[in-house]
C-alpha positions in Angstrom: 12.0 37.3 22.2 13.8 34.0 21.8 11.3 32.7 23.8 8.2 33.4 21.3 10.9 32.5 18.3 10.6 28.9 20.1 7.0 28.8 20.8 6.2 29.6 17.2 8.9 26.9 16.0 7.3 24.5 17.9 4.0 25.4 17.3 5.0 25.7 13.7 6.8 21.8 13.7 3.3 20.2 15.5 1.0 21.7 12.6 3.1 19.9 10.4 2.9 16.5 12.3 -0.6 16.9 12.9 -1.4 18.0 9.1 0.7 14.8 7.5 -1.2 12.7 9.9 -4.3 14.1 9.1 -4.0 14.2 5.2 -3.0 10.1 5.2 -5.4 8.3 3.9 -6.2 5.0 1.5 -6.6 6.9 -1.3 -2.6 7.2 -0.7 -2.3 3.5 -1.6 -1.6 3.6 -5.2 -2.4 -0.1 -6.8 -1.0 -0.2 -10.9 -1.2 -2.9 -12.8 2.0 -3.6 -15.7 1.1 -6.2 -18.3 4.3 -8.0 -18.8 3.8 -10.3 -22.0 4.6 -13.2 -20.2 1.5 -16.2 -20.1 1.1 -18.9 -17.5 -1.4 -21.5 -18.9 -2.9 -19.5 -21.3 -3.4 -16.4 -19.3 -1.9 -13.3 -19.4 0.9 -12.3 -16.4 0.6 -8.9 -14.3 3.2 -7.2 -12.2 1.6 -5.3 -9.7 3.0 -2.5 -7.6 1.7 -1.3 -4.5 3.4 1.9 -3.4 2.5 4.1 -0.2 2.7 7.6 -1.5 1.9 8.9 2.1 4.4 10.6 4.0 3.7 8.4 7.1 4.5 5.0 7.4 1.2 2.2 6.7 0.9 -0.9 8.1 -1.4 -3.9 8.3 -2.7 -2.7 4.9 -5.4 -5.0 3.7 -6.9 -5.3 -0.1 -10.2 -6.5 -1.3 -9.5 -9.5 -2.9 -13.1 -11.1 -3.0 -12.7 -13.4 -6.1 -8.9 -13.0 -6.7 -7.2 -15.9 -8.2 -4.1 -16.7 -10.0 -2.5 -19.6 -11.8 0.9 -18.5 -10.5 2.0 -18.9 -6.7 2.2 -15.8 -4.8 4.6 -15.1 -2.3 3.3 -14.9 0.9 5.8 -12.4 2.4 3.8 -10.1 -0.3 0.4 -11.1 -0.3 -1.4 -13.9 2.1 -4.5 -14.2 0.1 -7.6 -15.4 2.2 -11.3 -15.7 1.2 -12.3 -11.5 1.0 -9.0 -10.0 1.7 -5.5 -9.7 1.1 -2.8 -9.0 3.5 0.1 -6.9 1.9 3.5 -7.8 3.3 2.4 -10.0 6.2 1.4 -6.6 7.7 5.1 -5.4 8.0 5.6 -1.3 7.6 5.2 0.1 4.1 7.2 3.0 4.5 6.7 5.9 2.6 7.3 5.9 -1.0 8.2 2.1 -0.7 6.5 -0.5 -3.1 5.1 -4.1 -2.7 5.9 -5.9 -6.4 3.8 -9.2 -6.9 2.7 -10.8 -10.1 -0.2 -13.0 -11.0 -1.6 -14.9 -14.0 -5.1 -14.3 -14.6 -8.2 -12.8 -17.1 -9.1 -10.3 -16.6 -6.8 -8.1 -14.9 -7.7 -8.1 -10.8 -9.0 -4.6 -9.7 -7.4 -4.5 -6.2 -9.1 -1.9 -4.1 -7.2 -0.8 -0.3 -9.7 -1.4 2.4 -7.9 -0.8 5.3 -4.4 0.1 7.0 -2.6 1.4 9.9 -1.0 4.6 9.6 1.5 5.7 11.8 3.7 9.1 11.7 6.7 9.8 14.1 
């Protein structure tokens, strides 16, 4: 009997794993913008706040930033913006329910879009 108790514990603890693994995706990238009523040279300031709402850790999480720009400098240890895409966090862990916070200077407001990531569950 205790040995079907730990069979079904087990079996019980691996659908878990497996169905948090399964159910990460992109769409757990959440991307909002804050206007912050600051200006830098005439344009308007953003805070943006990337947050991984899965329960697995993402890494190497990459944006489509094809025609991004800002009149502010952005730290690189949160975003290394190249040509088409942008690197979030030098490709270091997001944990789960962690956030990025950057802010830019543009018009108009930059949609960011996830386009890729690593996701890892332990």
């Amino acid at each position: 009997m205790a040995s079907i108790f730990k069979l079904l514990s087990l079996t019980l603890v691996l659908a878990l794993v497996f169905q948090a693994y399964g159910d990460c995706s992109l769409s757990d990238i959440s991307i909002r913008h804050y206007e912050t009523h600051d200006y830098a040279h005439g344009m308007p300031v953003w805070k943006v706040n990337i947050t991984n709402n899965c329960i697995c850790t993402q890494s190497q999480e990459k944006l489509n930033c094809t025609g991004f720009q800002s009149y502010l400098g952005i730290d690189e240890a949160l975003l290394t913006v190249s040509d088409t895409e942008c690197l979030v966090k030098q490709g270091a862990p997001i944990y789960s329910s962690e956030s990025v916070i950057f802010r830019y200077a543009w018009l108009p407001k930059f949609q960011f879009k996830p386009i890729s990531s690593n996701i890892a569950c332990s």
